[in-house]
C-alpha positions in Angstrom: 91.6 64.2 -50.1 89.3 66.8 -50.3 85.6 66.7 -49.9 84.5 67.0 -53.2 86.9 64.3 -54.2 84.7 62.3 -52.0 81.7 63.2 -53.3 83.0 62.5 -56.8 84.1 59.2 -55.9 80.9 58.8 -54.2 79.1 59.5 -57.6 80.9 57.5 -59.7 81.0 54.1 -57.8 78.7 51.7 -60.1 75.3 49.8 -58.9 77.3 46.4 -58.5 79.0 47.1 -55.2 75.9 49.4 -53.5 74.3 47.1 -51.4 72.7 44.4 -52.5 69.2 44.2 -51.1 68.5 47.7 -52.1 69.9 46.8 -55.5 67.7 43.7 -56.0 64.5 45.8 -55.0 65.9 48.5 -57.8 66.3 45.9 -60.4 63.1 44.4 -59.5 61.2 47.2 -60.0 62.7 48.2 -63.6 62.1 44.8 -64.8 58.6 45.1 -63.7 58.2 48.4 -65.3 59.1 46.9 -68.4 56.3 43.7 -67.9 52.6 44.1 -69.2 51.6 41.3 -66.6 51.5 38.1 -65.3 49.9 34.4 -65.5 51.3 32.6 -62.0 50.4 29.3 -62.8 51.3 27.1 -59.1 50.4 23.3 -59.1 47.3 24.5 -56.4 46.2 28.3 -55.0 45.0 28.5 -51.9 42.9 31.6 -51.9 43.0 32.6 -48.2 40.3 30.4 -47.6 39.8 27.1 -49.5 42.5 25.1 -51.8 41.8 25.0 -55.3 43.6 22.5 -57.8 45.0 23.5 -61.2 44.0 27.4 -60.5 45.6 29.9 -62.2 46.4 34.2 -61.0 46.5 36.6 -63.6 48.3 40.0 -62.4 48.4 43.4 -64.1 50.2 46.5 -62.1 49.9 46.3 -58.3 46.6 44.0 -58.5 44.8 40.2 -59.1 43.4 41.0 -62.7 41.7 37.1 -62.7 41.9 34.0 -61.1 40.4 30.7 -61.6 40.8 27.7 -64.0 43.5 27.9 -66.4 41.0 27.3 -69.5 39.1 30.2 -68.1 42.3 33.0 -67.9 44.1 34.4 -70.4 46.6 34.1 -71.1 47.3 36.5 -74.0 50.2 39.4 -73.5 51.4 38.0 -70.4 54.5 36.4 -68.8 53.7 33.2 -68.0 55.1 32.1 -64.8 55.8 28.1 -64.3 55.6 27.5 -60.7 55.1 23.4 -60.5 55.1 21.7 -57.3 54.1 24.9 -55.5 51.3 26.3 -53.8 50.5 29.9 -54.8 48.7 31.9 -51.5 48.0 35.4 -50.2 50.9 37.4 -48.9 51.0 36.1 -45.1 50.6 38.8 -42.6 52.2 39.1 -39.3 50.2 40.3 -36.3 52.4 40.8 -33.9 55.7 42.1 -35.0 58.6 44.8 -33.3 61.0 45.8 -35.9 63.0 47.4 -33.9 63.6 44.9 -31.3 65.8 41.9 -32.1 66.3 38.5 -30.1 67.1 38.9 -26.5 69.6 36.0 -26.4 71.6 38.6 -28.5 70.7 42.3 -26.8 68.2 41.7 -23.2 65.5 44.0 -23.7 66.5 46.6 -21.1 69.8 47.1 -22.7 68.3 47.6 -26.3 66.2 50.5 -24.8 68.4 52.1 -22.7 72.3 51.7 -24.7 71.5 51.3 -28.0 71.3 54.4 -30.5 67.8 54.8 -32.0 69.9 55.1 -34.9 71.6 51.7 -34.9 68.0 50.4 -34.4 66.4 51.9 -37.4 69.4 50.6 -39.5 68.6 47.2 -38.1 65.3 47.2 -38.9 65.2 48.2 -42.2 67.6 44.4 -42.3 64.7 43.2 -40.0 61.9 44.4 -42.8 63.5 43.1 -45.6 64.3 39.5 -44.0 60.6 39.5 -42.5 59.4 40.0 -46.5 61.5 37.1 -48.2 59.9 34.8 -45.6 56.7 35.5 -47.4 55.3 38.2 -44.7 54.1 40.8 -47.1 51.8 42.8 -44.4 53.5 42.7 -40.3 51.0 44.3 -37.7 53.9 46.3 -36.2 52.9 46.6 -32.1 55.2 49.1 -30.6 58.7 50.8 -30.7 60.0 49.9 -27.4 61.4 52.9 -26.8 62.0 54.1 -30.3 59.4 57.0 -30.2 58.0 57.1 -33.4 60.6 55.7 -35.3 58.2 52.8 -36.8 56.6 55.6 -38.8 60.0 56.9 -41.0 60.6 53.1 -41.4 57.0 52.5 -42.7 57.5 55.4 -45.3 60.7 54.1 -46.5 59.2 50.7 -47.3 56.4 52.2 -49.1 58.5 55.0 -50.9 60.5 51.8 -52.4 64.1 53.2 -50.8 64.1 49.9 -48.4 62.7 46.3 -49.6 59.7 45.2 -46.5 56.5 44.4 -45.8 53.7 46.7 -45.8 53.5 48.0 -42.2 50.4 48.7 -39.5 51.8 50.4 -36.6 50.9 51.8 -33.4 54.0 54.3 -32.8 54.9 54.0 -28.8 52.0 52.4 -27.3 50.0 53.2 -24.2 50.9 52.0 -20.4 49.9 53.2 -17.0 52.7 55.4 -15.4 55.0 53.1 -13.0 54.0 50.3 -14.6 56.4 49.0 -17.4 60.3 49.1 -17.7 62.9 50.0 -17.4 62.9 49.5 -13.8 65.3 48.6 -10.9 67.0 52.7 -11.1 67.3 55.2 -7.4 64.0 56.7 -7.4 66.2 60.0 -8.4 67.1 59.1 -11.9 63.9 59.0 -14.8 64.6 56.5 -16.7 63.7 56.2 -20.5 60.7 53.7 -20.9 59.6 51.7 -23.8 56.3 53.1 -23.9 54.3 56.5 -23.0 53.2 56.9 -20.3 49.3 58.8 -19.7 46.8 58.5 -16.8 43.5 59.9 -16.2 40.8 61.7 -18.4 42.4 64.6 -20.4 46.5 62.8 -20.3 44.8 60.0 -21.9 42.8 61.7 -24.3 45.6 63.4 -25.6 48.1 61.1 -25.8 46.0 58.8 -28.0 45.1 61.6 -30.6 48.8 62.6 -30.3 50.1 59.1 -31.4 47.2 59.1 -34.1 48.5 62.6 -35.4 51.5 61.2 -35.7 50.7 58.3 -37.9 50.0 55.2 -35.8 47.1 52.6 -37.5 45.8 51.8 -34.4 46.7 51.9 -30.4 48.2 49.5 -28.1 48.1 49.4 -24.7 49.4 47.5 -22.1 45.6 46.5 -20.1 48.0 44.6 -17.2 52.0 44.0 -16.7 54.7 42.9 -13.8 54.1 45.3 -11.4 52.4 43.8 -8.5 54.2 43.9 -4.8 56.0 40.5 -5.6 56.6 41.8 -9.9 53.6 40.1 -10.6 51.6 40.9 -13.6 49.2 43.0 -12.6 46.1 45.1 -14.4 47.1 48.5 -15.1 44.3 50.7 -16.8 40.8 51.0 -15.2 38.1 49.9 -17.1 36.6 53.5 -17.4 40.6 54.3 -18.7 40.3 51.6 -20.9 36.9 52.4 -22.1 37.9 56.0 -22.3 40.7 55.3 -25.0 39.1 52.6 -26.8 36.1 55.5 -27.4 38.6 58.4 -29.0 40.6 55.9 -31.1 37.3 54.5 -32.3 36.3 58.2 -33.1 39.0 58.4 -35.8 38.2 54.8 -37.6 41.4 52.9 -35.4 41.0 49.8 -33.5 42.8 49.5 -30.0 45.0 46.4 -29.5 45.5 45.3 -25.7 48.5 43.4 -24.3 46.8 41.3 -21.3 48.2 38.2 -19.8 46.3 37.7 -16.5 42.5 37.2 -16.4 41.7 40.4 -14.7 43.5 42.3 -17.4 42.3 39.9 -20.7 38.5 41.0 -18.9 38.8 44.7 -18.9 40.3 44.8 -22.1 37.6 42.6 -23.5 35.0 44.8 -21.9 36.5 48.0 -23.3 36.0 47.1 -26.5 39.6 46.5 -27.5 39.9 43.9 -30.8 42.7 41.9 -30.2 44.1 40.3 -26.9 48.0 39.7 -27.3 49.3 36.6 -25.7 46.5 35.7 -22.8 48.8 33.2 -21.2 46.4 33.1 -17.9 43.0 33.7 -19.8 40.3 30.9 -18.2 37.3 29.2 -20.0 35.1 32.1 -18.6 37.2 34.9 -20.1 37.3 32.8 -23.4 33.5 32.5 -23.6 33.7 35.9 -22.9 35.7 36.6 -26.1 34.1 34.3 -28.2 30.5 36.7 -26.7 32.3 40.0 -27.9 34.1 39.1 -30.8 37.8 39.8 -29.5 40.3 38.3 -31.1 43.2 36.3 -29.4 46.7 36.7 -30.7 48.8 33.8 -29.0 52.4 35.0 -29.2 53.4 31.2 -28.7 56.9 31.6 -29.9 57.8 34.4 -28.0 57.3 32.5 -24.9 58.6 28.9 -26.9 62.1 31.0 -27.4 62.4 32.8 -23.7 62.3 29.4 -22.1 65.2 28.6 -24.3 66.7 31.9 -23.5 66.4 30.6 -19.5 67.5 27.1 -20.4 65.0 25.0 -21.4 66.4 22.0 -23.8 63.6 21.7 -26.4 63.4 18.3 -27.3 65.3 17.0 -24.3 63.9 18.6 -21.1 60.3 18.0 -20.2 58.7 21.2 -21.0 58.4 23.8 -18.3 55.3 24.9 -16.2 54.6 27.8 -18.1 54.7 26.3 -21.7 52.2 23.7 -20.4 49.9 26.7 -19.3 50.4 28.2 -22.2 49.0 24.9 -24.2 46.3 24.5 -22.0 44.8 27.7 -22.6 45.1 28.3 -25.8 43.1 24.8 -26.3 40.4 26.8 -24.3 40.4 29.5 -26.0 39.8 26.7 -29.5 37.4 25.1 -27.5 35.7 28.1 -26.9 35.6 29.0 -30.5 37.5 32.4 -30.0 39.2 34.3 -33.4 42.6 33.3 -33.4 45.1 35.9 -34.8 48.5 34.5 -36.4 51.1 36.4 -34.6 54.4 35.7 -33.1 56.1 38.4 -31.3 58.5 38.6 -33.7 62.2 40.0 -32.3 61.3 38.4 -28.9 62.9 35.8 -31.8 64.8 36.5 -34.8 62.9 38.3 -38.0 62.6 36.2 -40.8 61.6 33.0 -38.6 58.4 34.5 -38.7 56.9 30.5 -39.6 57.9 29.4 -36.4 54.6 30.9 -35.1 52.3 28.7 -37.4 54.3 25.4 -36.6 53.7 26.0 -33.1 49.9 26.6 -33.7 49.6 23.4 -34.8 52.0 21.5 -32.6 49.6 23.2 -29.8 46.3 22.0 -31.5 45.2 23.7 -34.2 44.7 22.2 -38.3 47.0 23.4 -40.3 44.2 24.5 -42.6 43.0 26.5 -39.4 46.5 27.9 -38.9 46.6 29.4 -42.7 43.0 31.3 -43.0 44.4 32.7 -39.4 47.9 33.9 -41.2 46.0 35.1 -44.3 42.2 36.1 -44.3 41.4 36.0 -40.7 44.2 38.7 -40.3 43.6 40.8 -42.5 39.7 40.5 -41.4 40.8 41.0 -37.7 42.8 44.3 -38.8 40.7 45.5 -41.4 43.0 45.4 -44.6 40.3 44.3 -46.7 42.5 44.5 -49.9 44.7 42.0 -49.1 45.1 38.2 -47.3 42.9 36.2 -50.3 43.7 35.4 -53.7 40.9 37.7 -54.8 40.3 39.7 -58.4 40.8 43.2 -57.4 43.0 42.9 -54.4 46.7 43.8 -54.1 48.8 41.4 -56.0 50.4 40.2 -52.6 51.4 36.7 -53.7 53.7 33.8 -52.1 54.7 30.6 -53.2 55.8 27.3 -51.7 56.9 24.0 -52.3 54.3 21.8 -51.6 51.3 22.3 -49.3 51.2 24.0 -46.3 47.5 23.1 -45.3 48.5 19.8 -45.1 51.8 20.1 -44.0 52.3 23.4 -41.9 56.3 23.3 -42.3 56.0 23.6 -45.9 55.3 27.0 -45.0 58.8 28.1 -44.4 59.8 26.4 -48.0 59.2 30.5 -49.9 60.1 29.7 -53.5 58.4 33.3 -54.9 57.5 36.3 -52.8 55.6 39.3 -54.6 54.0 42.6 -53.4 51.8 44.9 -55.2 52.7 42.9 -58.3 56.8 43.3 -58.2 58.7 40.5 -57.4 60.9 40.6 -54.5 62.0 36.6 -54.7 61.7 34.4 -57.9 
């Protein structure tokens, strides 16, 4: 057959058999072309911050047109949509995502740097985006590529260009480590091995390296502040302070934050001091380095699923086995950092796990101390404080009409979190 016989074929095959999540998200989109607006009317809204009964969310284009009692909206050239039982709330936002990673039960992380085709890991993540959106996770903090180069920012445009269904995306492109310090590792000293970072050192390397991953379209800058590189593969600190302080200063210089991966003390204290916003995961963090969050205003991002899933990976029998040494650390100080009244980020380190089980995150938050209340302000306006997306995360007139619903109530009972009845972003429905 020749190739325009292809092509013709090609042309003429109809919308039913093209794939169906990018049909949906077409469909979607006519239909909401066609709509003047809508009255959500949920049993309760939750508005980011405090539950309100019998509430009511107007929504006209992309945005919250009114909210409030349902004697005091309109409801006048509008679709009314009947949501009873459910709880309407902001679209939940991830903060600590990697699209382009998936479960290392299924691929170990080495392997998905160094065998698998950039290509073959864009096409999973676009599956990856769209699974992480009908979960209700309208907004994902994307933190790195993992090897991917800038591959998070072509995925970012196809979500907002409508080709892919997914969640609006902050990313930081390839992130930042010290050279020798992250992995691969384990090759003859002869071979360069791709790493899942970039590597810079040193005044002017670092300097440019962060305003290279700015020009190329990252939100913000992550860098690995310590990592397993000690003489025994310990984690280590990596950066200097002045280093640290040094790339915190140029990314401030063009309006980004700077988001530090730190684990041990030493690191979690540097980064802290640098002026980074976020500490990711701070499984060895002490009372003092908590106090000295709470003193600066850094934010803590937990992660406590990742490390909840690689025990399982190595083992562990939830449920049956007695938990292992490091979950128990990992409870302990993240009730110091509560005690210590740090900011606590909602954000699992999603692909450590599968995309999609996004939730898993905010059950464990409260199954390691916190109120469920607590958990959703952290997954809704504390998030989108923390990252400065000040048009989303509350049910709020004016803001993006980034809406979820659920059966029942999730700031009583946090699992009623993963029941997503409706999912919608800038005012199209993507589940209904």
């Amino acid at each position: 057959m020749t190739l325009n016989k292809w092509l013709l074929m090609f042309l003429l095959v109809p919308d039913s058999i093209l794939l169906s999540a990018g049909k949906s998200h077409i469909d979607i989109t006519r239909r909401q072309q066609d709509a003047v607006g809508y009255l959500l009317r949920p049993d309760r809204v939750f508005d980011g911050e405090t539950m309100h009964e019998s509430w009511v969310v107007r929504v006209k284009g992309d945005k919250i047109e009114a909210v409030g009692s349902a004697n005091s909206v309109s409801a006048t050239g509008v679709e009314v949509v009947d949501l009873k039982g459910m709880t309407l709330m902001p679209g939940l936002i991830e903060g600590h995502s990697h699209l382009l990673l998936h479960p290392y039960n299924e691929t170990p992380w080495d392997d998905q740097v160094l065998k698998e085709a950039r290509s073959l890991r864009v096409a999973r993540a676009t599956v990856h985006a769209q699974k992480t959106l009908m979960a209700g996770f309208t907004t994902v903090r994307d933190l790195g590529t993992e090897g991917a180069e800038y591959d998070d920012v072509g995925l970012k445009q196809a979500i907002n260009q409508g080709i892919i269904p997914g969640p609006r995306m902050m990313i930081v492109t390839k992130a930042l480590i010290a050279t020798g310090s992250y992995g691969p590792k384990g090759f003859s000293p002869d071979i360069t091995a791709p790493q899942g970072a970039e590597e810079a050192d040193g005044h002017d390397a670092l300097i440019q390296a962060v305003r290279r991953q700015i020009g190329k379209g990252a939100d913000a800058i992550k860098i690995y502040a310590d990592y397993r590189w000690g003489l025994m593969a310990e984690a280590r600190p990596t950066f200097t302070l002045d280093e640290l302080k040094l790339i915190v200063e140029v990314a401030r210089s063009s309006g980004r934050g700077v988001v530090a991966h730190a684990g041990t003390a030493e690191g979690m204290r540097r980064a802290i001091l640098a002026g980074c916003e976020t500490v990711e995961h701070g499984d060895a963090g002490t009372p003092e380095i908590f106090a000295l969050m709470k003193q600066q205003g850094t934010a803590l991002c937990p992660t406590l699923a990742a490390g909840d899933a690689i025990s399982q990976y190595r083992g562990w029998k939830k449920g049956q086995d007695p938990e292992p040494e490091r979950m128990k650390q990992k409870r302990a100080t993240f009730k110091q950092a509560l005690d210590a009244g740090v900011t606590i980020c909602a954000g699992g380190d999603v692909g450590v796990f599968s995309h999609g089980d996004n939730a898993r995150e905010l059950v464990l938050m409260v199954d390691y101390g916190m109120k469920p209340l607590d958990v959703m302000r952290s997954v809704t306006s504390t998030n989108a404080d923390v990252f400065h997306l000040a048009d989303r995360g509350r049910v709020r007139t004016g803001l993006l009409a980034d809406l979820v619903a659920v059966d029942g109530d999730p700031t009583r009972t946090i699992t009623d979190v993963q029941r997503i009845r409706m999912v919608m972003k800038g005012g199209t429905f993507f589940k209904r």
